[in-house]
N, C-alpha and C positions, 0 to 999 in steps of 0.2 A: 421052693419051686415058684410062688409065687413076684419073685424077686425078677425073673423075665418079661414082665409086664410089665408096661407102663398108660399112662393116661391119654384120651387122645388129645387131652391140652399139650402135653407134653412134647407128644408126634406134631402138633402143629407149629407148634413154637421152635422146635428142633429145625424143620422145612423154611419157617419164618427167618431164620437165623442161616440157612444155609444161602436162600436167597439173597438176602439182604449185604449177606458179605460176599457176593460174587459182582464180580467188577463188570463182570457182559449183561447182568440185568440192571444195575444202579442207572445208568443213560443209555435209555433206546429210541427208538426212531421207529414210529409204525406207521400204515396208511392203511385206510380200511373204512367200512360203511357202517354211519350211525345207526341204529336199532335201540329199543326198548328204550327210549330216552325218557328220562326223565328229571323234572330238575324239584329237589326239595325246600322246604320252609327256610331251613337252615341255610339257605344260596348256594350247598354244595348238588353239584350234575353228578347223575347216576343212568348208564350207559353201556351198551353194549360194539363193541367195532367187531366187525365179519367180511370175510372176502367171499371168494364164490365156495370153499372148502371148510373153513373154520370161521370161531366166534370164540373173542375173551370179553370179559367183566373188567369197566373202567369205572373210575372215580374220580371228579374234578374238584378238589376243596375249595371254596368261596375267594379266597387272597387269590389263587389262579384264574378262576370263574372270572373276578370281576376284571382282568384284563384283556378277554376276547372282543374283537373289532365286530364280531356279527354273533347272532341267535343260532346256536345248533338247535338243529331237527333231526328228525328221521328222515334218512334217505340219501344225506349231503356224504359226500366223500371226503374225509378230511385225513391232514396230519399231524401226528400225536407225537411230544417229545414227554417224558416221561421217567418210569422208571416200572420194575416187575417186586412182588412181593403178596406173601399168603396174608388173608384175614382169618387170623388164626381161629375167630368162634364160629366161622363158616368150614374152616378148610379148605376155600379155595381161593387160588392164587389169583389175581386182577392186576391190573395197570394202576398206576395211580399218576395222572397226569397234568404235567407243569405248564405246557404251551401247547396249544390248538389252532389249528389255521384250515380256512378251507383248500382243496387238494385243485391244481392244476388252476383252468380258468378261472374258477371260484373267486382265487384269491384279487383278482383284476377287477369281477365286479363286487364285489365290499369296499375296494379303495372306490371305485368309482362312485357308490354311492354314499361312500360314507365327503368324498368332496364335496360330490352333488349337494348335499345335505348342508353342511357347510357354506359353501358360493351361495347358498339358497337362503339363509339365514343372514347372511350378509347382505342383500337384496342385488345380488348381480344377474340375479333373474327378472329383476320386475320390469312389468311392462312399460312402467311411466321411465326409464330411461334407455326405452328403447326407440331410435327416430327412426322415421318413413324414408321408405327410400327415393331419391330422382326420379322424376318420371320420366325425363331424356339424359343420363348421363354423357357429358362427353370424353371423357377422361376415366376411366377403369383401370385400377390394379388388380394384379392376381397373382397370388401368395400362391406356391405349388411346385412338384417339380418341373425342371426344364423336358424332362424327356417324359414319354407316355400318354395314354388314354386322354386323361384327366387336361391337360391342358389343351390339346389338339380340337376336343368337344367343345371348352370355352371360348375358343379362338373362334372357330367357324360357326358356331354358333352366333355369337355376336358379330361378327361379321355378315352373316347371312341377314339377320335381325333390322340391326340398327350399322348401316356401312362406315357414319360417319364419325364413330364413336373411336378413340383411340385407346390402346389399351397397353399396359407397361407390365411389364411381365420380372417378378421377384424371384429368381429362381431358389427353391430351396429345400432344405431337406426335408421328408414329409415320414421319415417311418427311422425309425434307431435310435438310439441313446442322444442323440447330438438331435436329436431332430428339435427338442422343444427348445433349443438355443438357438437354432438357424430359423424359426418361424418369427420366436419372438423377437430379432434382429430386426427382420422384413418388416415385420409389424410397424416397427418404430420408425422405420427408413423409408416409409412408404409416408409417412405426416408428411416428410416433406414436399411431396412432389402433385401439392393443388390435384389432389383425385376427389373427383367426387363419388368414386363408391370404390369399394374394397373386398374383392371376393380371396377364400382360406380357404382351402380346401385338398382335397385327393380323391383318388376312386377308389373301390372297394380294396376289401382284406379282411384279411381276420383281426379279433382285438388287441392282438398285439398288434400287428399292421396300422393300427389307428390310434393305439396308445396315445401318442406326439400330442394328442388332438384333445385329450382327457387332463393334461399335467394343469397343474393351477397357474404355472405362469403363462400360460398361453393362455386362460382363461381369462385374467386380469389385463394380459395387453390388449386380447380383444376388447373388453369392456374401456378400458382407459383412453381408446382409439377415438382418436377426433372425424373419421371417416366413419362412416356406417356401413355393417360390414356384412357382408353374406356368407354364414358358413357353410361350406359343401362339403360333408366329407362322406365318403363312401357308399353303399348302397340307401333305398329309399327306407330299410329296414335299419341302416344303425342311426344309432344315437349317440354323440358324442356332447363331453362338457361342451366345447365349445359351439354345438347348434344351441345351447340352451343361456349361453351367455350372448353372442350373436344378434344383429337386431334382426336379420331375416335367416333363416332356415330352410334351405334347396334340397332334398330330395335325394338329388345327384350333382356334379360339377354342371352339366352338361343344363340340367334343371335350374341350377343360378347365373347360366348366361342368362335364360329366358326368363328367369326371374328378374334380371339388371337392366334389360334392353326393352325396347316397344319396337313390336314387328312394325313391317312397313304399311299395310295396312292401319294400324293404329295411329301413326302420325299421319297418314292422310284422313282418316276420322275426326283426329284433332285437328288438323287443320279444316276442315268443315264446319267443325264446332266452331273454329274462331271467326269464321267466315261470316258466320250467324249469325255470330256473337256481334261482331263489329258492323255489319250490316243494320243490324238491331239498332245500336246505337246509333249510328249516323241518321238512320230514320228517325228513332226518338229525338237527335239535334237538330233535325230539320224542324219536327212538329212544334218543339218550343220556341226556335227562331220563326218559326210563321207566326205563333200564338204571340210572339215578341211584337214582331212587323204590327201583327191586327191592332195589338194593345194601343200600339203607339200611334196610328191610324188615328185611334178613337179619341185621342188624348186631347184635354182643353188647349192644351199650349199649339198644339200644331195646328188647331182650326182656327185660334187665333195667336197668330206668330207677334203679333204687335204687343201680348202683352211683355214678350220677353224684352224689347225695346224699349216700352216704358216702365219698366222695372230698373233696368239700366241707369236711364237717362234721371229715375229720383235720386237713386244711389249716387251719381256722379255728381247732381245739384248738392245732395247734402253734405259729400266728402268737399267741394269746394268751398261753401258755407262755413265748413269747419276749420280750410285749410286757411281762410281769409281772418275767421277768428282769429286763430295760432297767431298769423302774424302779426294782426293789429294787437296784440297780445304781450307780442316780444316787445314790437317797439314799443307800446306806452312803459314796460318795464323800465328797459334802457334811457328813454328821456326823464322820467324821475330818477334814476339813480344819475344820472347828469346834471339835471338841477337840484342834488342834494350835494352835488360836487362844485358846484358853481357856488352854491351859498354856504360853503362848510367855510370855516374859522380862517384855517390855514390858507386856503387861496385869497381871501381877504386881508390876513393879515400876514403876509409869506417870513418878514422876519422873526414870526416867531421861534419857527426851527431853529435860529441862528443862533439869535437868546438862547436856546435850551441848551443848545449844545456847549456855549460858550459855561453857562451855569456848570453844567456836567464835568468840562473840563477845569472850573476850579475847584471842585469840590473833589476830584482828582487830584489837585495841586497840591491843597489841604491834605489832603489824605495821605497823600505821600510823603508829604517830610516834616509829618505827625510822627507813621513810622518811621522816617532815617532817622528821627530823633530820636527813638527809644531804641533802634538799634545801635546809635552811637553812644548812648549811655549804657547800656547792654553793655556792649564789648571795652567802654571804658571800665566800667565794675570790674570785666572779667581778668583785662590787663592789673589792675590795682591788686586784685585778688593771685594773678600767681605770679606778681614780684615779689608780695609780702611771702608767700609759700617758699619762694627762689631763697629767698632772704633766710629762712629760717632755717631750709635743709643747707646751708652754704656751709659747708664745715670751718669755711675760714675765719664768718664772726665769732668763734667764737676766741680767737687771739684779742679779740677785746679786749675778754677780761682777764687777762693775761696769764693766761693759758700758751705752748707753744706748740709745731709740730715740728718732731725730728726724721728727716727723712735719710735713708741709704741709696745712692743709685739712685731715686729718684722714687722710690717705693718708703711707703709710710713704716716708721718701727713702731712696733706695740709691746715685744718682748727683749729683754733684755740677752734674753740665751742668744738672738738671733747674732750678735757683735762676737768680735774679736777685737784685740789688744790692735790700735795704729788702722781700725776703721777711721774711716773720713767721714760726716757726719751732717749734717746740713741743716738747720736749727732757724724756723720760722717763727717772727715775732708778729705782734698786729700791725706794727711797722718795722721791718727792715728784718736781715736775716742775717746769720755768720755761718762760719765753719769753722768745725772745732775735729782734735785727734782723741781719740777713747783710745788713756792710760793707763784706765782699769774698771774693772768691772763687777758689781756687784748682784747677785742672786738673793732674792730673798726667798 
């Protein structure tokens, strides 16, 4: 009887086993609100997700935990990918979950701040590269769309403002998927065209509405902008990347006209101020041109003007004094070097160049056919020397000793194989030669 019981280890493990192999609880999809959160020693989260009817027991193990982009709390709305399965020593069933994100808008501002944080650590936020802006721009771009609120405010605003200010209008996408590629086009296309300020902006929305305005490449063109640049985007209340990379930050669109421009009022203040300004000055340059005048008034030289005259007239005594030295100077030079010319050897005795030369040219005589002499015995040596050579390789001395040569045709023999029987034969003596017939022939 007691064989119908079982353990409630058993019943849990059984349940555990039935779960585990059902393919609708292995991946699910929930969304629901955190409660009783908690996170342990060990890194794993322990949690509870509830809607307005129910509540299950979740469990986020450490390897998962450590890849969530933000802090769960209580309260936040999120979505859980996961899976379903009992804890067999409790008996009840929980979530055990693999990826968490927060639910709906959530998930926009964790990107947003997690760049924020980022650009911020990068220093695209500091203030030392952020520059001042004109304080009369004449030339204004404006990044924005062509149609709407937003542009129509900055237009007539600055026109209202400052009239003489011109303004180049970029028209371009400010909200969708393509939006942060059509801003940051503008961006770059707008360095070219000598602006001295650069407004970015839209009017309100929601955060996705303003998204465009949040992406890091539009954060970076702004920053990298050789223009200094005003971001406008949306109401007084949002915040986008881009007011925070931006060297000034409006409010509204309508707020960075009036932030770009000086009403009219203000440049006729400045113009008062400069009024002042250079009124001041001309005063100040009168006072020191008087204070000049009086000096000079008082001055020795002008109460006595003669002394500049006879200051003059020593200076011009003394440079003529000098200038009469110089020349009595040159000539006494030049007359001794004339009377060293009058009494020098050669003018007294004029044939002596002649003698020298006459010298010079026998001793050239001499010299010369000193060497034709040694080059005629030279090349007598060398004639003596290759007749006896001539002499020696002459093959014909050697019919001296009587020795003969036979020739064929006129070609030397040396071998006997070379003949045949009734060859003609030609037989050179050291004097005189014959021809003879080959009767016979011997091989040795």
């Amino acid at each position: 009887m007691n064989n119908k019981y079982i353990t409630i280890s058993q019943i849990n493990q059984y349940l555990k086993m039935l779960f585990d192999t059902n393919e609708h609880l292995q991946k699910i999809y929930l969304k629901g609100e955190i409660s009783n959160f908690k996170r342990h020693s060990s890194g794993h989260l322990y949690l509870t997700l509830k809607d307005d009817a129910s509540r299950i027991n979740a469990v986020m193990f450490k390897s998962s935990a450590a890849k969530l982009t933000f802090n769960p709390e209580d309260g936040q709305n999120v979505l859980v990918e996961g899976r379903v399965s009992v804890y067999p020593a409790g008996g009840n069933y929980q979530v055990y979950i693999d990826k968490m994100m927060v639910d709906g808008l959530g998930n926009l501002y964790v990107e947003f701040e997690k760049l924020k944080q980022k650009l911020h650590a990068e220093g695209l936020f500091a203030t030392s590269h952020k520059r001042p802006l004109p304080k009369f721009p004449m030339k204004i771009g404006i990044i924005t769309a062509p149609t709407g609120a937003a542009i129509k405010d900055i237009i007539s605003t600055i026109k209202r403002r400052f009239p003489i200010c011109e303004t180049i209008l970029f028209p371009s996408l400010v909200q969708g998927a393509q939006a942060k590629d059509d801003i940051v086009k503008n961006i770059i296309q707008a360095q070219d065209y000598d602006l001295d300020l650069l407004i970015v902006g839209r009017g309100g929305g929601s955060i996705e509405d303003l998204w465009a305005f949040n992406e890091e490449k539009v954060a970076r063109a702004i920053y990298n902008s050789k223009i200094p640049v005003i971001s406008a985007v949306g109401h007084e209340i949002d915040y986008t990347i881009a007011d925070y990379v931006a060297d000034k930050r409006a409010p509204t669109p309508t707020g960075a006209a009036e932030m770009a421009t000086p009403t009219t009022e203000e440049v006729k203040a400045l113009f008062k101020e400069k009024e002042q300004e250079i009124n001041h000055l001309f005063y100040q340059k009168l006072q020191d041109l008087n204070h000049t005048i009086n000096k000079l008034k008082e001055s020795f030289v002008l109460k006595n003007p003669m002394i500049l005259y006879e200051t003059k007239m020593q200076k011009l005594d003394l440079l003529t004094e000098n200038l009469q030295k110089s020349i009595q100077n040159f000539l006494t030079t030049k007359q001794e070097a004339l009377n060293t010319w009058q009494k020098s050897y050669l003018l007294t005795n004029p044939m002596i160049l002649y003698q020298k030369e006459q010298n010079e040219i026998s001793q050239y005589k001499q010299v010369l056919a000193k060497n034709m002499q040694m080059i005629l015995l030279k090349k007598q040596n060398d004639l003596q020397f290759f007749l006896q050579t001539v002499k020696l390789v002459n093959p014909l001395n050697i019919l001296e000793k009587g020795y003969s040569l036979t020739k064929k045709d006129g070609q030397i023999i040396k071998d006997s194989s070379k003949l045949k029987i009734n060859d003609t034969l030609q037989i050179s003596f050291s004097k005189g030669s014959v021809k003879t017939v080959v009767k016979e022939i011997y091989h040795d």
